[in-house]
PDB file of the backbone (N, CA, C, O) and the ligand in Angstrom, with CONECT records:
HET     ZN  A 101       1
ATOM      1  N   UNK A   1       0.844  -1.204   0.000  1.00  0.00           N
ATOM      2  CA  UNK A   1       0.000   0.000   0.000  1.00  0.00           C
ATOM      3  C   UNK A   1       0.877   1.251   0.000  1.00  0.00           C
ATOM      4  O   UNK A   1       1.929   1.257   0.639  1.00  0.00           O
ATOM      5  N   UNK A   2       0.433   2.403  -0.763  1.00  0.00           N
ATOM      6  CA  UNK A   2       1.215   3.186  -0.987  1.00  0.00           C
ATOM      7  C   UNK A   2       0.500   4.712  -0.318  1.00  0.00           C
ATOM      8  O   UNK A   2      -0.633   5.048  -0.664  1.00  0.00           O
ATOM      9  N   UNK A   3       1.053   5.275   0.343  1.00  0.00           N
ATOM     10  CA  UNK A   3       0.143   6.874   0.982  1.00  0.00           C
ATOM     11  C   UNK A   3       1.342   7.766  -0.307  1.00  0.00           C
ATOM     12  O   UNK A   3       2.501   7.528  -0.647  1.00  0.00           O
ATOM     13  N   UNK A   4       0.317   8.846  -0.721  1.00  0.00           N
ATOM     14  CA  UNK A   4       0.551   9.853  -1.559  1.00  0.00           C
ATOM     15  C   UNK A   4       0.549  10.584  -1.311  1.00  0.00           C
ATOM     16  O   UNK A   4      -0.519  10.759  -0.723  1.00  0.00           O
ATOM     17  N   UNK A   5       1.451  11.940  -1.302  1.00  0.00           N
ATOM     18  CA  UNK A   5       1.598  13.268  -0.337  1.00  0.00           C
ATOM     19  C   UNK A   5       0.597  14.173  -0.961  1.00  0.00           C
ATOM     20  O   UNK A   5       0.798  14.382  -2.158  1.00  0.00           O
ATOM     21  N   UNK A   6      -0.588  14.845  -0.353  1.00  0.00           N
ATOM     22  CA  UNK A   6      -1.410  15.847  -1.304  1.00  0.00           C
ATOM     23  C   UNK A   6      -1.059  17.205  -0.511  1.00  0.00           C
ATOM     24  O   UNK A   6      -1.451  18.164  -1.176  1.00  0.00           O
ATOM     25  N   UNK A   7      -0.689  17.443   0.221  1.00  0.00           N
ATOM     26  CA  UNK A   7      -0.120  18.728   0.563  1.00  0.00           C
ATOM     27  C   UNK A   7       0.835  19.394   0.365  1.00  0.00           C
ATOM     28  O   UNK A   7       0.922  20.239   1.256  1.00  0.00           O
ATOM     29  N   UNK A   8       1.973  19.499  -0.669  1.00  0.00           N
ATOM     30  CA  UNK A   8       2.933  19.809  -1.584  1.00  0.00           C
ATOM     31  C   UNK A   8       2.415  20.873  -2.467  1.00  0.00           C
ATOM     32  O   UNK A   8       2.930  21.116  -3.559  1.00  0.00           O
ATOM     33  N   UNK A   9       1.535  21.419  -2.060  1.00  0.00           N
ATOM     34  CA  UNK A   9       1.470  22.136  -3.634  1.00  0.00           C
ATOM     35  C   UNK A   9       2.284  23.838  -3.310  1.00  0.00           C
ATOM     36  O   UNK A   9       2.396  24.742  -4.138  1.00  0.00           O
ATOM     37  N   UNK A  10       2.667  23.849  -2.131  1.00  0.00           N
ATOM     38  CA  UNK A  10       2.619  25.307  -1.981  1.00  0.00           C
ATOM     39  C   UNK A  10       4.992  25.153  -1.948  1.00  0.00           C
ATOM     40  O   UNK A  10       5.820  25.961  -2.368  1.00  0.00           O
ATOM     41  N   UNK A  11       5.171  23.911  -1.328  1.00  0.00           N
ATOM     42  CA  UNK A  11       6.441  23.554  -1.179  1.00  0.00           C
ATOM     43  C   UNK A  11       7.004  23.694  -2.595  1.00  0.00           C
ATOM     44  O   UNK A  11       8.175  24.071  -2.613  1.00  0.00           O
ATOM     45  N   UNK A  12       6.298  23.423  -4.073  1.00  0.00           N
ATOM     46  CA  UNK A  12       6.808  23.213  -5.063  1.00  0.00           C
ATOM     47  C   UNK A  12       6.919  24.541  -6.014  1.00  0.00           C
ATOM     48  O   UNK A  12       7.617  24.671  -7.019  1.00  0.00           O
ATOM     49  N   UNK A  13       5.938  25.593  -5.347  1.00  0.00           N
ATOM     50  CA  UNK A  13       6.104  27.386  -5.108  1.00  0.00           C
ATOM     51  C   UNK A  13       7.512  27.895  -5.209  1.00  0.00           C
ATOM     52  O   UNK A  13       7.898  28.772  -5.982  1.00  0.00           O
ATOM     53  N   UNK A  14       8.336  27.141  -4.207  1.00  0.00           N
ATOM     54  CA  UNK A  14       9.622  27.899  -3.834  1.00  0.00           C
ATOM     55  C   UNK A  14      10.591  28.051  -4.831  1.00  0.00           C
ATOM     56  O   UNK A  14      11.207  27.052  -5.201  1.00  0.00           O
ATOM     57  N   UNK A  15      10.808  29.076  -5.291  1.00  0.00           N
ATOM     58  CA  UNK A  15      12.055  29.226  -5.907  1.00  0.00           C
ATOM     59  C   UNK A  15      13.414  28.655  -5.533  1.00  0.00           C
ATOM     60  O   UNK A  15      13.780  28.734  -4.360  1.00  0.00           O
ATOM     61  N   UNK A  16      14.151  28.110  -6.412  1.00  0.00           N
ATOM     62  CA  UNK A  16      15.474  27.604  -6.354  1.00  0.00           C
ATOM     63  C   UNK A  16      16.637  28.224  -6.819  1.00  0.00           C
ATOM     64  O   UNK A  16      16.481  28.858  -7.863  1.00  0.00           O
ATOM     65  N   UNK A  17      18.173  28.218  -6.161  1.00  0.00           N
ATOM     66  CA  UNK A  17      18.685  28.958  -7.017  1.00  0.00           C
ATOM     67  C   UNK A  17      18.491  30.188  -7.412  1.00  0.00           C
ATOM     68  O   UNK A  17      18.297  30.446  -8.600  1.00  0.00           O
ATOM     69  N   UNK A  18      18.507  30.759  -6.829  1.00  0.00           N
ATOM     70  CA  UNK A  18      18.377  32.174  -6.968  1.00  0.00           C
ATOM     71  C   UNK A  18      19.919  32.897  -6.728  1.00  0.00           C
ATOM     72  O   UNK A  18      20.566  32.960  -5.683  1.00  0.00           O
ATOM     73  N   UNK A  19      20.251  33.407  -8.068  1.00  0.00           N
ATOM     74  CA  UNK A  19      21.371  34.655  -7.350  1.00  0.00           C
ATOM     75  C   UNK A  19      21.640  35.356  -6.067  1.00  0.00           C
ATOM     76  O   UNK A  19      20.890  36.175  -5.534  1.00  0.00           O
ATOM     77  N   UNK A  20      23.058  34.851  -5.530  1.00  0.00           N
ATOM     78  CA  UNK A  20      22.803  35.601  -4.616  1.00  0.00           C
ATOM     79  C   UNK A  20      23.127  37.212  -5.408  1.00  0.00           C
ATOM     80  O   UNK A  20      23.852  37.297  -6.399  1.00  0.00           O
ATOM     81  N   UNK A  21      22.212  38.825  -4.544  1.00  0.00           N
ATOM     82  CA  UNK A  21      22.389  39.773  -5.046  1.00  0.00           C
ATOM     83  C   UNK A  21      23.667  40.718  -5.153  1.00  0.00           C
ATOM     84  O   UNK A  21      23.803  41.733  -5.835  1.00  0.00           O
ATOM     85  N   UNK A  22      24.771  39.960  -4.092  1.00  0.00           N
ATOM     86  CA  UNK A  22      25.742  40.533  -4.295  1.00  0.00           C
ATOM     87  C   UNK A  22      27.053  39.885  -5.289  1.00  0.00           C
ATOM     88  O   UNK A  22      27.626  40.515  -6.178  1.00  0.00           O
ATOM     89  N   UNK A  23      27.365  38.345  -4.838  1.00  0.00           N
ATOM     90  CA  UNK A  23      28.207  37.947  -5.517  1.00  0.00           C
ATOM     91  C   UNK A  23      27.610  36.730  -6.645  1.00  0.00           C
ATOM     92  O   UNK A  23      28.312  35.974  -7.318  1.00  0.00           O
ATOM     93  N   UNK A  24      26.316  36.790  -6.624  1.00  0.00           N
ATOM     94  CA  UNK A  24      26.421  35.989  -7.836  1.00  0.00           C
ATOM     95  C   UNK A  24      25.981  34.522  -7.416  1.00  0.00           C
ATOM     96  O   UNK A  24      25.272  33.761  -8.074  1.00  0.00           O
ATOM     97  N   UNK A  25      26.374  34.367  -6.572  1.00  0.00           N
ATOM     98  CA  UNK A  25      26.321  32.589  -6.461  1.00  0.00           C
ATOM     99  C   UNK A  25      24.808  32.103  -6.114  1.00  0.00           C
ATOM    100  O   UNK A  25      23.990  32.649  -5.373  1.00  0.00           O
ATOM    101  N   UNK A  26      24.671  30.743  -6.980  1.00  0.00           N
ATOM    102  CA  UNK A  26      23.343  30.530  -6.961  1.00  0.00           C
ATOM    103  C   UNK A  26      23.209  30.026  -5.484  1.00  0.00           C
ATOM    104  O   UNK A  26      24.179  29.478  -4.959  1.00  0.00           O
ATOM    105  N   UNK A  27      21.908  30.213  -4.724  1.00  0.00           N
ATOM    106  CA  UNK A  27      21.636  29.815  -3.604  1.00  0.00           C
ATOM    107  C   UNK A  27      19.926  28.543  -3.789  1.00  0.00           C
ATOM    108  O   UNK A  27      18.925  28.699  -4.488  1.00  0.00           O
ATOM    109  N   UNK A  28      20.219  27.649  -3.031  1.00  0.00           N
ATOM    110  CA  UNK A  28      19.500  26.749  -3.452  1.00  0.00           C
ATOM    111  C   UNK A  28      18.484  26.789  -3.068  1.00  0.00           C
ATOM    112  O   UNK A  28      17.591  26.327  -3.778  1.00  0.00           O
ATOM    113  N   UNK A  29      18.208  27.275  -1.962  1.00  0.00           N
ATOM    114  CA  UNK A  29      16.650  27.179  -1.025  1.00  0.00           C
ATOM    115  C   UNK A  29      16.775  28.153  -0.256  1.00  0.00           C
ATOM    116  O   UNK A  29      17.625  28.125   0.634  1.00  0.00           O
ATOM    117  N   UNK A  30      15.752  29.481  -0.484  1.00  0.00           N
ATOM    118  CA  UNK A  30      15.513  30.406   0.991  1.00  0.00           C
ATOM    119  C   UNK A  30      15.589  29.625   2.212  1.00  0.00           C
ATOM    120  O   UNK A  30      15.244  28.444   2.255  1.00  0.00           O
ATOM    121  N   UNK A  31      16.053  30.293   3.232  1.00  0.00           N
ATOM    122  CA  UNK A  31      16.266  30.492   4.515  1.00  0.00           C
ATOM    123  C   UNK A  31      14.733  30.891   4.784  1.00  0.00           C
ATOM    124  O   UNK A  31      14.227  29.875   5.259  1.00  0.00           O
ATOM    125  N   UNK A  32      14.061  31.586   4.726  1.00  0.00           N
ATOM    126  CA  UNK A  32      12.882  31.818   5.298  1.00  0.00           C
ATOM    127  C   UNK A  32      11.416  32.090   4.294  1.00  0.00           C
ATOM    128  O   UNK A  32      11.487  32.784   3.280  1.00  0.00           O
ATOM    129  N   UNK A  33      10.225  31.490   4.707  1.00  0.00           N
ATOM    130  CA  UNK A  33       9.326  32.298   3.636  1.00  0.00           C
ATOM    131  C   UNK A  33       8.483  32.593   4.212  1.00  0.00           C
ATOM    132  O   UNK A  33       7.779  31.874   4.922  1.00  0.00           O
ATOM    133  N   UNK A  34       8.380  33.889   3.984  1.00  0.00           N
ATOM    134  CA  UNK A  34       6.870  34.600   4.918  1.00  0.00           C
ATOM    135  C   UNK A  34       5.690  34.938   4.237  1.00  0.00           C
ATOM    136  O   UNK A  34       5.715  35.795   3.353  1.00  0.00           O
ATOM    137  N   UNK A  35       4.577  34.306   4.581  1.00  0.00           N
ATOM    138  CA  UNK A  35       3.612  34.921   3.764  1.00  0.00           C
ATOM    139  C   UNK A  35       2.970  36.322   3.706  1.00  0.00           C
ATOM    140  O   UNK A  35       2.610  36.804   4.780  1.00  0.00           O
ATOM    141  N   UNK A  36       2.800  36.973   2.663  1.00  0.00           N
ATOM    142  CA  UNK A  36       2.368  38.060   2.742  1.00  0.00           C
ATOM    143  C   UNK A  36       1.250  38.476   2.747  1.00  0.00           C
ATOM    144  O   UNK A  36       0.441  37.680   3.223  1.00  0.00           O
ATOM    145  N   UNK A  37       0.593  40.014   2.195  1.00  0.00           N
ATOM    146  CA  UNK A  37      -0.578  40.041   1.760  1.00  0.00           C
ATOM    147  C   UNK A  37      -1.124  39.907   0.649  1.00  0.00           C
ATOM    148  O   UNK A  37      -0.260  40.124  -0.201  1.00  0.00           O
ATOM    149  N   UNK A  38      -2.381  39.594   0.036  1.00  0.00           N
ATOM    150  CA  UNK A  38      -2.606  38.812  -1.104  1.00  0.00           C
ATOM    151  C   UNK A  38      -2.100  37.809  -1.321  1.00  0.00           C
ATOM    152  O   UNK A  38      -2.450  36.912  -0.554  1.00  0.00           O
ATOM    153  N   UNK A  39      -1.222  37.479  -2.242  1.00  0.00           N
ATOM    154  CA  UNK A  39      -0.380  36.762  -3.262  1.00  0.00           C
ATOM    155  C   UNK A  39       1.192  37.069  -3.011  1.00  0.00           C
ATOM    156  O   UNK A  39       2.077  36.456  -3.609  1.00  0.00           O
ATOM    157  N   UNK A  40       1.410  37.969  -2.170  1.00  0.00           N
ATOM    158  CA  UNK A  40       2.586  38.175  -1.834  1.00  0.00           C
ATOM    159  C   UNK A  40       3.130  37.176  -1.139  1.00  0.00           C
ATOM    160  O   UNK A  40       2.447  36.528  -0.346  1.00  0.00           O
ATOM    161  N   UNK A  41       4.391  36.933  -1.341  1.00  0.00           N
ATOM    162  CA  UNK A  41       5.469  35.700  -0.775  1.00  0.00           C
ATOM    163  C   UNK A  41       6.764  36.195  -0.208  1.00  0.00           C
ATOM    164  O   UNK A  41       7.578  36.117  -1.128  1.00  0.00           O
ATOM    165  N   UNK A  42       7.123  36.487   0.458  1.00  0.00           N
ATOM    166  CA  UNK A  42       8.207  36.859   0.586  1.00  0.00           C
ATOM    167  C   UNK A  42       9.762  35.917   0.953  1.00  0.00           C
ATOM    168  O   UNK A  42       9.718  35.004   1.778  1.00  0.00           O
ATOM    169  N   UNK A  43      10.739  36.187   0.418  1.00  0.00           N
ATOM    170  CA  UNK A  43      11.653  34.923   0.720  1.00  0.00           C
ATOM    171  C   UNK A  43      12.557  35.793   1.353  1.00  0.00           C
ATOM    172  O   UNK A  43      12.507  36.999   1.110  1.00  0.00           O
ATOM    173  N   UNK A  44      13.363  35.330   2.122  1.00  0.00           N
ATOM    174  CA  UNK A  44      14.831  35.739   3.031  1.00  0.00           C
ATOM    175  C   UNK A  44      15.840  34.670   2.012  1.00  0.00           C
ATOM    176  O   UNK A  44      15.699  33.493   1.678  1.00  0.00           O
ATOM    177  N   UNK A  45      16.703  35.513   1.770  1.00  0.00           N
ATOM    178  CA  UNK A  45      17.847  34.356   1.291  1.00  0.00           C
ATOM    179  C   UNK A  45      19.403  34.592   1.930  1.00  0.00           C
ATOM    180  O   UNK A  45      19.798  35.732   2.178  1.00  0.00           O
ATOM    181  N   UNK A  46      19.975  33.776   2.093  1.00  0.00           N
ATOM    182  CA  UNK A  46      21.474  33.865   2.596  1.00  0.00           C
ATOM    183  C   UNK A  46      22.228  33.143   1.763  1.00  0.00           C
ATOM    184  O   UNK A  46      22.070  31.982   1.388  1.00  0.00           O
ATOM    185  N   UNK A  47      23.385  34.222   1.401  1.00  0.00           N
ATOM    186  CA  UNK A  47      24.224  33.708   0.655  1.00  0.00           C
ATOM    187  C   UNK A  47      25.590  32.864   1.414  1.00  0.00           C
ATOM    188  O   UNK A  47      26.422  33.617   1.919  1.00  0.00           O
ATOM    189  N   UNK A  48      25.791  31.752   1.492  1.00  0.00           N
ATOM    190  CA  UNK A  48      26.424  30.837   1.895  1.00  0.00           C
ATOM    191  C   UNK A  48      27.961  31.438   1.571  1.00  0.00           C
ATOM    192  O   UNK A  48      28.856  31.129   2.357  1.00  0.00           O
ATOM    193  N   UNK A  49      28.228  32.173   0.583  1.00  0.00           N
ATOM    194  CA  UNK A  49      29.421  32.239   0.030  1.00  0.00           C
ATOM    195  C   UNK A  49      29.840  33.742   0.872  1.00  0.00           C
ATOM    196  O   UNK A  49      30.889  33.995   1.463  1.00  0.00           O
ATOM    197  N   UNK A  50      28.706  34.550   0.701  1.00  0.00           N
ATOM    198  CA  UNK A  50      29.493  35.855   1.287  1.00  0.00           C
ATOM    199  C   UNK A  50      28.869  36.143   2.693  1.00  0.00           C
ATOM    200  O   UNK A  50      29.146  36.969   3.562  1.00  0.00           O
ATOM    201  N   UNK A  51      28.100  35.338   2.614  1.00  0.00           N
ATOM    202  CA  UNK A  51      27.182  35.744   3.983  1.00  0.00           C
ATOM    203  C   UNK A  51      26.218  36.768   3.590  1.00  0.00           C
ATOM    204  O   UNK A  51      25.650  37.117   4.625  1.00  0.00           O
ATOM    205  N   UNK A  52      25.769  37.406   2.603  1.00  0.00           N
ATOM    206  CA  UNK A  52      24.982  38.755   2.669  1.00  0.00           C
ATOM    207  C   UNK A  52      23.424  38.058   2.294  1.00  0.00           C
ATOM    208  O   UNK A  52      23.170  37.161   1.490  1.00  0.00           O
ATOM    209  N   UNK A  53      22.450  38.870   3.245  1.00  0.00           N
ATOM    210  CA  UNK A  53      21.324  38.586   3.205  1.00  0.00           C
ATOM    211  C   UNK A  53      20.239  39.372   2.659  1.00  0.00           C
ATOM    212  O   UNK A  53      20.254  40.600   2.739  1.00  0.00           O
ATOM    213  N   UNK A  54      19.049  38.559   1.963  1.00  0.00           N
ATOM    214  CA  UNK A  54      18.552  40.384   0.991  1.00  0.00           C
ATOM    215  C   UNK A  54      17.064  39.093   1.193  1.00  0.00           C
ATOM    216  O   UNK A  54      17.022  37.909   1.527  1.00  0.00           O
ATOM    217  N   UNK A  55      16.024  40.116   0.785  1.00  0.00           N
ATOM    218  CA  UNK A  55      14.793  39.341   0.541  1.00  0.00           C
ATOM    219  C   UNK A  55      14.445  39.645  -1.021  1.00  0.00           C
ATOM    220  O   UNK A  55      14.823  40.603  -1.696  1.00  0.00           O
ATOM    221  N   UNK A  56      13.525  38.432  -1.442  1.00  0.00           N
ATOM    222  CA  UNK A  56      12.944  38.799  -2.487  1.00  0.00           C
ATOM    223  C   UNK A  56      11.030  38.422  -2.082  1.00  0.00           C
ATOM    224  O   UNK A  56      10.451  37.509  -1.492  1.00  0.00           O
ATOM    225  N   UNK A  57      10.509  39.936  -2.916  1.00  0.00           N
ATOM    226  CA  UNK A  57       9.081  38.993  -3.061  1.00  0.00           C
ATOM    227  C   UNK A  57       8.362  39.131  -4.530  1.00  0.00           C
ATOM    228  O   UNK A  57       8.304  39.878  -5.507  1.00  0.00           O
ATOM    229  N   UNK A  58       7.731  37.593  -3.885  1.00  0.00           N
ATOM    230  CA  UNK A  58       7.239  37.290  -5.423  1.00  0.00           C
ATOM    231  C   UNK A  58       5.409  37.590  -4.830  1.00  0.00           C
ATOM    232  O   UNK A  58       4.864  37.741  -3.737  1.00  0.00           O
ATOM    233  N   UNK A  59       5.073  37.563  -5.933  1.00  0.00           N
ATOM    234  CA  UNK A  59       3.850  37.687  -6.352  1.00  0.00           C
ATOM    235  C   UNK A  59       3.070  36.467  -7.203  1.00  0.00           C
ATOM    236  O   UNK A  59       3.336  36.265  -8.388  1.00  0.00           O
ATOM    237  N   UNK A  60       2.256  35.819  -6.600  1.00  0.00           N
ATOM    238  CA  UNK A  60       1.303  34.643  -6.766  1.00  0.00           C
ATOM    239  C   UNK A  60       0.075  35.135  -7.990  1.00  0.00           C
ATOM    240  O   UNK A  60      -0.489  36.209  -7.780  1.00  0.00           O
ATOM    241  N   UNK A  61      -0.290  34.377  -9.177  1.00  0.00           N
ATOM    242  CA  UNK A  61      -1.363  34.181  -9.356  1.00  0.00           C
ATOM    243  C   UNK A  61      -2.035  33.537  -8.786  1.00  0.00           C
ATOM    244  O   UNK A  61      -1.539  32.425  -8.606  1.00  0.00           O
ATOM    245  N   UNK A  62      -3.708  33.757  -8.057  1.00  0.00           N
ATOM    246  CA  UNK A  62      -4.171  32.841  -7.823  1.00  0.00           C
ATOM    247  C   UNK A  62      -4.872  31.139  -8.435  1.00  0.00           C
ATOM    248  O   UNK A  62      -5.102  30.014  -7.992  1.00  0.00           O
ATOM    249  N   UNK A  63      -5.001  32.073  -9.957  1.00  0.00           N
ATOM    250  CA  UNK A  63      -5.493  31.394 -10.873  1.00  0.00           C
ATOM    251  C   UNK A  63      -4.963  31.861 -12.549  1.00  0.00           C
ATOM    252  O   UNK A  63      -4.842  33.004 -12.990  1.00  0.00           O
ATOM    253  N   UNK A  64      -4.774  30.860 -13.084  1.00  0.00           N
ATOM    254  CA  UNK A  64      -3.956  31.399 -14.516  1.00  0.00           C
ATOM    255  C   UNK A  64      -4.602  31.931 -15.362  1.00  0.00           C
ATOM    256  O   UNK A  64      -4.766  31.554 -16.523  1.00  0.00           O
ATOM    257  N   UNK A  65      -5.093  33.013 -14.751  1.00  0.00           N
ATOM    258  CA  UNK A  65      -5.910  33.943 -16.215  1.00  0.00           C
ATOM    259  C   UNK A  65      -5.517  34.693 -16.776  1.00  0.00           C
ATOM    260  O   UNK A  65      -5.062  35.630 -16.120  1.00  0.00           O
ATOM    261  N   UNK A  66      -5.468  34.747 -17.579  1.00  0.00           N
ATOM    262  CA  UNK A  66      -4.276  36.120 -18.690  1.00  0.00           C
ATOM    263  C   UNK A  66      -5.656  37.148 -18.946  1.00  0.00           C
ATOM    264  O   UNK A  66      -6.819  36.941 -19.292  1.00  0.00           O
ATOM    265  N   UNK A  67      -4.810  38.427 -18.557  1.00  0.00           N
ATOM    266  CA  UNK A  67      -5.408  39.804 -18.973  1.00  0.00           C
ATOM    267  C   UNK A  67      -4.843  40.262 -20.392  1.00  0.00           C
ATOM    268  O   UNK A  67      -3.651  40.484 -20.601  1.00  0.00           O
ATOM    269  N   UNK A  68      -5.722  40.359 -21.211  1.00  0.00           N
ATOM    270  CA  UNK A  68      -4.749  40.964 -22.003  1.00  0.00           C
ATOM    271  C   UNK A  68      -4.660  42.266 -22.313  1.00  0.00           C
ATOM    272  O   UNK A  68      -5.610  42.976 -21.981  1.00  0.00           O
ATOM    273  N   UNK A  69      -3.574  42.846 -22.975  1.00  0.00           N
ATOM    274  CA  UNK A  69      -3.181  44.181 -22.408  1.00  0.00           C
ATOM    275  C   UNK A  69      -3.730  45.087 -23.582  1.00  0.00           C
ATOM    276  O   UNK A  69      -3.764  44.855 -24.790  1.00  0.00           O
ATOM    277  N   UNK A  70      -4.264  46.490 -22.665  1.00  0.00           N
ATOM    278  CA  UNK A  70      -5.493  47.210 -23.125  1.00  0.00           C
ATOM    279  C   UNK A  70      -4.728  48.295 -24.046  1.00  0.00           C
ATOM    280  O   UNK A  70      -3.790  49.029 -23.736  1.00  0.00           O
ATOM    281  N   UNK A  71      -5.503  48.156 -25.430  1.00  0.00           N
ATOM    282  CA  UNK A  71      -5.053  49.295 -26.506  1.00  0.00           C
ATOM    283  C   UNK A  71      -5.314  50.697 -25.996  1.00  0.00           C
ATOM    284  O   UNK A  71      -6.341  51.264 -25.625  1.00  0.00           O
ATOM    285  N   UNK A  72      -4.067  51.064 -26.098  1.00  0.00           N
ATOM    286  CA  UNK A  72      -3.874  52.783 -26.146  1.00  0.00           C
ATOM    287  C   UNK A  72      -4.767  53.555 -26.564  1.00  0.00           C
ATOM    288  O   UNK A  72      -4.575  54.771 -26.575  1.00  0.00           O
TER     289      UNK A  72
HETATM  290 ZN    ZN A 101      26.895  36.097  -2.052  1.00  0.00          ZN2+
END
């Protein structure tokens, strides 16, 4: 018998690898993620190589609907 994980969907969200912003080096997994308001995500990242720490936030669709963009 096999159990199947259904609560993953928000873990597979996280960005990987991300530059660090000062020297460059890819960093594999935030250090922290805070949720924001709306759709906002916010990540803490630490760069392993220089030590310098910066956040990034992303912004969530809730649902994949494309707007499309309004003539001038
Ligand atoms: Zn760095």
């Amino acid at each position: 018998m096999m159990k199947s994980t259904m609560a993953k969907a928000h873990v597979d969200r996280v960005p990987r690898n991300n530059p660090c912003a000062q020297c460059g080096t890819p960093i594999p997994q935030p250090d922290w993620i805070e949720p924001g308001e709306g759709r906002r995500v916010s990540y803490l990242w630490t760069c392993h190589a220089c030590n310098y720490r910066f956040e990034a936030v992303a912004i969530f669709a809730h649902e994949a609907v494309e707007h499309p963009p309004l003539a001038a």
